[in-house]
N, C-alpha and C positions, 0 to 999 in steps of 0.2 A: 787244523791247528796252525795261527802261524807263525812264521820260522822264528821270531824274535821272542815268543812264547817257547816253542820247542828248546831253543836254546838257553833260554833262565831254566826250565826243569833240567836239564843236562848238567848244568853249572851245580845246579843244586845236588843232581846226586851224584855226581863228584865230590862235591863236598858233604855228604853225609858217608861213602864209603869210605873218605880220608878218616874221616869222625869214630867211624864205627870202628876200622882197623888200628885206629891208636888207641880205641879205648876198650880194648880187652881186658876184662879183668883182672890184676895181677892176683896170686897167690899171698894170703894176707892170715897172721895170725893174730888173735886179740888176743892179748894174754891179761888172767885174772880180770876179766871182767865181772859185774855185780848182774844177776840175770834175778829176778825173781818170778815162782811160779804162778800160773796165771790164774791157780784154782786155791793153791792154800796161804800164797804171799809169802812163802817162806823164801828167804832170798840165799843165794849160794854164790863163791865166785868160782869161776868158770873158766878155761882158755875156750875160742870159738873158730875155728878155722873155715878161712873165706875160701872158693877154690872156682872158679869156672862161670863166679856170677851167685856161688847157689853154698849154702851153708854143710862143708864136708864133714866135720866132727865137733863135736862137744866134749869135754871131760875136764873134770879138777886138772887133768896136765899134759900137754900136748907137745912131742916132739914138734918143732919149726920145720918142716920139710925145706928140703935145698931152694935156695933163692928165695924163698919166703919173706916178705916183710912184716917184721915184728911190733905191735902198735900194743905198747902197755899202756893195758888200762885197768888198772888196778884203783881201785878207788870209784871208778865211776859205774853208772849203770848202767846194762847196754840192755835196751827195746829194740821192738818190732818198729821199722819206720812206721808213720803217722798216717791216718786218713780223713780225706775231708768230701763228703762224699753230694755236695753241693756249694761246687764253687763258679764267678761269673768272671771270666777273663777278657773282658771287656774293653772299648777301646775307651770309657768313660771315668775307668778305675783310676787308680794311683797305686802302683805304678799300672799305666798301661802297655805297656810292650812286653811280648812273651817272653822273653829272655831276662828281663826284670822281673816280671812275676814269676818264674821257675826258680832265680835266684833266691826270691822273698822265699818262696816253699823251702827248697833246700835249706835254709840257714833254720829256717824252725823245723829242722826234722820230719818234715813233712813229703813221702814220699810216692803217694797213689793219690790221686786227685778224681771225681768229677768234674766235670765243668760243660758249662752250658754257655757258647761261645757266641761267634759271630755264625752268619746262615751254615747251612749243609754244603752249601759253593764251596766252603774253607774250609770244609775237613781235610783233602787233599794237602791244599798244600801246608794248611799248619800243623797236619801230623808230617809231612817232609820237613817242616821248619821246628819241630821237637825232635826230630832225630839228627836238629846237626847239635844241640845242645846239651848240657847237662841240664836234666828236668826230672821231675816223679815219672809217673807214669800217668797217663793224661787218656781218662775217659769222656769222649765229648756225647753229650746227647743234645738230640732232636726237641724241638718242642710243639705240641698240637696246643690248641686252646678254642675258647667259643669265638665268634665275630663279636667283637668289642668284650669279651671276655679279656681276665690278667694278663698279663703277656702281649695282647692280640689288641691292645686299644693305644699302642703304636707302630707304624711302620707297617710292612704288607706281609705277603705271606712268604717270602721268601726265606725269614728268619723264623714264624711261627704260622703254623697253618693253620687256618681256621675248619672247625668242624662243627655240625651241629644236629648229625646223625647217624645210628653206626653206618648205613652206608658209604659216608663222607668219611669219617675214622677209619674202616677199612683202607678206602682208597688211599687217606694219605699216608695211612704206613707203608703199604704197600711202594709209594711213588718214594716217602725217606728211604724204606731198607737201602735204595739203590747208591746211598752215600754212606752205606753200610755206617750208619750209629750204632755207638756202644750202648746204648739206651733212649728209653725215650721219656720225658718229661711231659705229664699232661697238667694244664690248670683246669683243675675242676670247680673251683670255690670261688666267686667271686666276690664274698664279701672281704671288705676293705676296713677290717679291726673298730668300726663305729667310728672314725676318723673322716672316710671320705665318703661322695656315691658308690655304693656295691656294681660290681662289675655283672656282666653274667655267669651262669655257672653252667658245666657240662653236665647232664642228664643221666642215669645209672645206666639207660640203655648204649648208650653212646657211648662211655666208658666202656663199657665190660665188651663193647666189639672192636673199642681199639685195645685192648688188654690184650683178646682173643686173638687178632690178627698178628699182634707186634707176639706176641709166644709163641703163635703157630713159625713166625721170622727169626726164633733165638735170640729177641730184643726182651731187654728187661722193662719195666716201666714204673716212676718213682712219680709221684703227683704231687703238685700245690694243693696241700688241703688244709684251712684253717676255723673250719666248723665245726662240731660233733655228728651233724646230719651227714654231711657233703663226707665225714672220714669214712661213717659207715658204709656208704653209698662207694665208699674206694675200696675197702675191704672186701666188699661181695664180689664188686668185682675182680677183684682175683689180684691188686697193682701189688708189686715188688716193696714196694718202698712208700710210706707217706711221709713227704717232705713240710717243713715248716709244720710251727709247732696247735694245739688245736686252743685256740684262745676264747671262743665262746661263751664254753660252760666246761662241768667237771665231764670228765671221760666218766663211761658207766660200764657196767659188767658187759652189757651186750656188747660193746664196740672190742672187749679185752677177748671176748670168745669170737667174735669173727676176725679179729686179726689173730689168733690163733689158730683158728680156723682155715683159713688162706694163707701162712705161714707170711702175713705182714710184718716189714717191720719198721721204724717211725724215727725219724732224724726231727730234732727241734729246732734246729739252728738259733739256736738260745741266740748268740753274738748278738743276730741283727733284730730280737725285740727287744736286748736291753733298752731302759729307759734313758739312760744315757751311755752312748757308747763309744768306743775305741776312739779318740780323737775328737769328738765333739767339745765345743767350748761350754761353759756351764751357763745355763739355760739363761735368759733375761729374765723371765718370768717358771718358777720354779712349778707355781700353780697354774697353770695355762690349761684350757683345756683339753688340748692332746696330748702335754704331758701326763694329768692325768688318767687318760684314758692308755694309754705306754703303760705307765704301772699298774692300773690293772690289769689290762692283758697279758705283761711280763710274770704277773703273779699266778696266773689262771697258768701261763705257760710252765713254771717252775715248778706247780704241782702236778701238774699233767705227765711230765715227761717222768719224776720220780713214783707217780705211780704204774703206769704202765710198764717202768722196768721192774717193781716191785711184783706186777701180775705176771713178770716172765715174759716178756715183751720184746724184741732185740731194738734196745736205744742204742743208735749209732751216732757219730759223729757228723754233723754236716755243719757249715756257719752261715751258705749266703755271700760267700766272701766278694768281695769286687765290688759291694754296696757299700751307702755309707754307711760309717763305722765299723766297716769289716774288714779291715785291710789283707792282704795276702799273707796266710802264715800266723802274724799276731793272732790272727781269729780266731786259727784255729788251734792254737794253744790255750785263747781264753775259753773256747768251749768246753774243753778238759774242769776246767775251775768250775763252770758253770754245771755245767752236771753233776758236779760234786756238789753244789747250791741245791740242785735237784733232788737230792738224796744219796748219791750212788758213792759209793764209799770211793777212793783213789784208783784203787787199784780195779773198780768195773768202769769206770772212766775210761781208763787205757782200754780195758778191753774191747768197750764201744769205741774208739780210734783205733782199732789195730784187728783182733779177729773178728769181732762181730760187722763189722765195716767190711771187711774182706769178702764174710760169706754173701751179704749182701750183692756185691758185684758178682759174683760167682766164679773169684780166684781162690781156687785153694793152694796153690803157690807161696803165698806169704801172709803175714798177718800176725803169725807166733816165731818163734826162735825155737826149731826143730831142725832135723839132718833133713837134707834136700831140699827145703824150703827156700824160695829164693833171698840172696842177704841184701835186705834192704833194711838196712838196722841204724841206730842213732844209739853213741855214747853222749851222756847227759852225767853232769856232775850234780850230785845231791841223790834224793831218794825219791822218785816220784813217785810210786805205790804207798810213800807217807802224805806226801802232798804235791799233789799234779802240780804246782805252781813251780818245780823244780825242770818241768820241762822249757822253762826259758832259759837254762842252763845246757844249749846243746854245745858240745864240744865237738864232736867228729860225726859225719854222716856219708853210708852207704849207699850205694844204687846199684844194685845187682853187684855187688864186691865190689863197686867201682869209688874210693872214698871222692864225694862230691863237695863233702863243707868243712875244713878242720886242716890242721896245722899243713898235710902232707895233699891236701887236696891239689888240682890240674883240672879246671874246666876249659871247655873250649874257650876260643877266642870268638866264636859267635855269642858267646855267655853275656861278654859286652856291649855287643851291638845292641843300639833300639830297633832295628831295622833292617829289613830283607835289603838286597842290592836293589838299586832300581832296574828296571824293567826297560830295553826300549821295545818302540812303538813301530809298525808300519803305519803310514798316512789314515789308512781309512778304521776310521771306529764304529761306524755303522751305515750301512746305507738299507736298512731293516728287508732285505733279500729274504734272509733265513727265518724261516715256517716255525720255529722251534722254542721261538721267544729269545735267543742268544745275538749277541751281535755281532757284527765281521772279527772279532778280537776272538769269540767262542767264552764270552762273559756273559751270563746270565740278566738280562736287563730287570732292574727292578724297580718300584715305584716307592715315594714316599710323602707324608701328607703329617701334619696336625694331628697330634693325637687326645686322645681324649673317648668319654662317654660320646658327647656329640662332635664329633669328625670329619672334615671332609672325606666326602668319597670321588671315589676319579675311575674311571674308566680308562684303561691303555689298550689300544687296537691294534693290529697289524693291517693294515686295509688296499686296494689297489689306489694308486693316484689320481688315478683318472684321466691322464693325458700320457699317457702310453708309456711312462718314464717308472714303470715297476711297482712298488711298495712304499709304502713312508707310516710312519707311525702318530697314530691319531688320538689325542687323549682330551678328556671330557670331563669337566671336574663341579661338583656343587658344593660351593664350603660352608663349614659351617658356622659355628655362630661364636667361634675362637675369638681372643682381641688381634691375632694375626694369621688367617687363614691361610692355607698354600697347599698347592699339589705339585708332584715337581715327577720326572722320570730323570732316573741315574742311568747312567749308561760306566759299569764298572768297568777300570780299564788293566785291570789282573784279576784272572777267577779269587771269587770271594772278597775281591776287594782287599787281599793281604798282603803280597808287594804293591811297593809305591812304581808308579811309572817317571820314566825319566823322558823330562819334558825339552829338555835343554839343548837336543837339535833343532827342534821346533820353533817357529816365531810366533805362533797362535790359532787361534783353530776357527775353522769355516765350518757354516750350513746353511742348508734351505729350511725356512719356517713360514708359516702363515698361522693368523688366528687373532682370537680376540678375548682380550683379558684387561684389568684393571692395571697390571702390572707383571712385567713377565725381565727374566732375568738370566742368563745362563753362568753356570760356576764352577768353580774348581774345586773340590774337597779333597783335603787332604789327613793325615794320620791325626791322630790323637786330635780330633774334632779341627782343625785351621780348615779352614774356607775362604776363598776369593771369588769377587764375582763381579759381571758387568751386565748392567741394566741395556734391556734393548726394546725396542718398539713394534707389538707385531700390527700386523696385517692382515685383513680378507685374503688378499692377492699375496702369492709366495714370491719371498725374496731372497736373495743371498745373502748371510751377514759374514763379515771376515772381521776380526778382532786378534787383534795383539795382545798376549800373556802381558805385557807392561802397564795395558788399561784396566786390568782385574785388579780389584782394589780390594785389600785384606778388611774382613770382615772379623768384629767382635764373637769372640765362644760365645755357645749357648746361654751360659751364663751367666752373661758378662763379667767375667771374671778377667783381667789382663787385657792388655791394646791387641787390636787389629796387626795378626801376622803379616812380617814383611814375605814378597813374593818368592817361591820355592819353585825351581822345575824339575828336584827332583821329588819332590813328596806327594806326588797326583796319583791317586786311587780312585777317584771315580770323575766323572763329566756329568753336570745336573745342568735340567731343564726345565724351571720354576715358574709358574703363575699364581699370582693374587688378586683376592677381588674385596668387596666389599661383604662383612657375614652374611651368607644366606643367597649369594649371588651365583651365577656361574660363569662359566669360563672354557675356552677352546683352544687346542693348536695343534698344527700337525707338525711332523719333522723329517729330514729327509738329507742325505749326504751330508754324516757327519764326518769329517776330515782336519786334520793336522796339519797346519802348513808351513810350505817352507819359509826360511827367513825373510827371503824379499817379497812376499805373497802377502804378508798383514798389514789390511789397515784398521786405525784407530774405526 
């Protein structure tokens, strides 16, 4: 590992043990709060005393034990914090930075989260960069999918593994457990709501041996499934959880007794099939095609989810969050509403965001307001067991007795930050030595391309040079028939790509390339999608290029949305190695010492 690496984890848990030791939690009484029960809705007030993280007594009236701070809440209603049990913490989102979306949660009382993040590289350090913060509690999963299946029809597999036999599904659970996921996500379904080409779908056998293997690992597994066939085909096999809602056709008795059967239970993430949603402007054309086809799938969804909980079904909370229309937190307040659209009276709302959600993950810790339960709890003014739409009324919220949202709150000072510290660098970022796929940094190198149904494919090699000078990496690309093909290799320069590196010793970076392409480029990526880059010329014959950070010229978002960022040296998380050709063309290059140079080393 090297040293400039060892020393930012050092830094950091330094500052997660400052974090941790200031934020024991105090001794805390809620006096007169509004608790209602979760079976007959009769509502009572309560004092609740917080003590050690974890919920010590209940009763009509509680002495304040010494030093205790007293929080009247008389009048309001105090819940089980929140669950959202499919959310995407993306760097694509708004907000995207962890400490912005933990805040978004926190402030809608939302305090257990899944989330389906950046690769398994990041689990590391962004569970070390959740524990310098005030945040939910953050379960990250895994994702498996088909090759050019959901998920899997961009980017490689370092984010989503491709499978497409139980052999293959064994193995790659096997290869996730080792970044120990809280779960795993499989996309089974690949159709695309009658909107777009259907993707592929994973096959029952194939399923039921990643099911098999990720249970025989104490991983749980929640699936994309948005068929009536492809749900069934989840149920038998045995998944935890069917995520997104079944938009097809009606659910039928068979699908109600094999998820009963397999003790399934089914999150709709209503939010992200509303027809129009969280933030969208109101439509140009109200009749359009795909908006029609939005309404009816949303309608097909709205019945589905209130009949299934009506057959005794555990409907839980999930939204999708991170997508559009789903913003962090708002979502998942409005799922609450929307389940009530569903059928579900108020107060089973709640219980699908709070215990039913719970059992799901397999915490029995929290979820209700009971002695010993952990106090992750949210005062809310108004009556939400009259109508959920009162939980946009959150006034004060817990995290393990720790008040994190409301008048007397104290988050960290990392709460603010968008951004890890930077990172510095030793000289060299790869000279592809190592047998293991990682580079001289111990970053996991990963490829990326054009996504799509038809996609380039690229080959990346690790291969001998052939002139006695070691290894270099060799990649082999055929694109496809995109209006802008590209295969590029990243070369990430902090595991998972989650601290920025700091470039700002640096004057600009050297390497050896050869190869032959329509168009090839090297670049700098940095947070929240900014990229810079400088076009270069390759060659049969390998050559040395050296290029100055001041010739990398800020490149337009993906979207084009906003001008071309001016140059950053502290915001670099990855190094890319891009070729383009014409569709259906191909393309070559190799690469070899790649290195940082010093100031007086760059030229244009």
């Amino acid at each position: 590992m090297p040293r400039a690496f060892r020393s930012w984890i050092f830094l950091l848990t330094l500052l997660v043990l400052c974090w941790s030791a200031g934020a024991q939690a105090a001794t805390v009484l809620l006096r007169q709060a509004r608790v209602a029960d979760p079976d007959s809705g009769q509502v009572r007030s309560v004092d609740v005393l917080l003590r050690d993280g974890r919920i010590a007594a209940i009763d009509a009236r509680l002495r304040a034990p010494r030093g205790a701070r007293v929080v009247e809440a008389e009048g309001l209603a105090l819940l089980p914090g929140l669950f959202d049990v499919h959310t995407h913490w993306t760097p694509n989102a708004r907000p995207a930075a962890l400490p912005a979306v933990a805040n978004a949660y926190l402030d809608a009382g939302v305090t257990t989260v899944a989330a389906y993040p950046q690769p398994p590289e990041a689990y590391a350090p962004r569970r070390a960069w959740l524990a310098q913060v005030a945040a939910p509690t953050v379960f990250l999963g895994a994702r498996v999918s088909t090759p050019l299946g959901h998920g899997a029809d961009w980017g490689d597999q370092s984010t989503t593994r491709w499978v497409n036999s139980p052999a293959a599904a064994r193995a790659a659970v096997r290869e996730l457990a080792a970044y120990r996921p809280d779960f795993i996500k499989a996309f089974t379904d690949g159709w695309r709501y009658n909107n777009y080409p259907d993707n592929t779908s994973m096959d029952e056998a194939t399923l039921a041996a990643l099911v098999e293997e990720a249970h025989a690992h104490g991983i749980r597994v929640f699936t994309h499934t948005v068929t009536l066939a492809r749900a069934k085909q989840a149920a038998r096999a045995g998944v935890d959880l069917i995520a997104h809602s079944i938009l097809d056709r009606e659910v039928d008795e068979e699908l109600v007794a094999l998820m009963r059967e397999h003790g399934t239970a089914y999150a709709p993430t209503l939010a992200v099939y509303e027809p129009v949603r969280i933030g969208d402007p109101p439509p140009a054309d109200p009749d359009n095609r795909v908006l029609r086809q939005r309404r009816a799938n949303f309608a097909v969804a709205l019945a589905n989810a209130g009949r299934l909980h009506a057959a005794g079904i555990p409907v839980v909370l999930g939204t999708d969050a991170g997508m559009t229309g789903t913003p962090h937190g708002r979502a998942t307040q409005h799922e609450l509403e929307l389940l009530v659209r569903a059928g579900l009276t108020p107060l089973q709302a709640l219980h699908a965001g709070t215990a039913a959600a719970a059992r799901v993950l397999g915490l029995e810790d929290r979820g209700t307001i009971a002695v010993g339960k952990r106090a992750d709890l949210v005062l809310v003014e108004g009556e939400p067991w009259r109508d959920v739409a009162a939980m946009r009324n959150v006034r004060r919220v817990f995290v393990a007795g720790e008040e994190v949202t409301g008048p007397d709150a104290r988050r960290p000072a990392a709460n603010a930050h968008d951004s890890l510290p930077p990172v510095r660098l030793p000289a060299l970022l790869d000279d592809f030595e190592r047998a293991d796929g990682r580079t001289a940094l111990d970053t996991l190198r990963i490829t990326d391309n054009d996504g799509g149904n038809d996609r380039t494919w690229q080959s990346s090699l690790r291969i001998a040079r052939g002139d006695g000078h070691g290894h270099v990496l060799s990649t082999h690309a055929r694109f496809s028939h995109a209006e802008r093909p590209y295969a590029a290799v990243l070369l990430p320069l902090t595991r998972g790509s989650l601290a920025p590196a700091d470039l700002g010793a640096w004057s600009g970076i050297t390497f050896q390339a050869r190869g032959e392409a329509g168009t090839a480029w090297v670049e700098v990526r940095g947070q929240e999608g900014r990229r810079w880059m400088h076009a270069i010329a390759l060659q049969p014959q390998w050559r040395e290029y050296r290029i100055a950070w001041k010739d990398f010229q800020g490149m337009r978002p993906w979207r084009g949305e906003g001008e071309p960022p001016a140059w950053r040296g502290d915001d670099a998380v990855q190094i890319a190695f891009s070729v383009a050709g014409a569709p259906g063309s191909t393309a070559w290059f190799e690469l070899d010492e790649v290195r940082l140079l010093e100031a007086e080393a760059a030229q244009p």
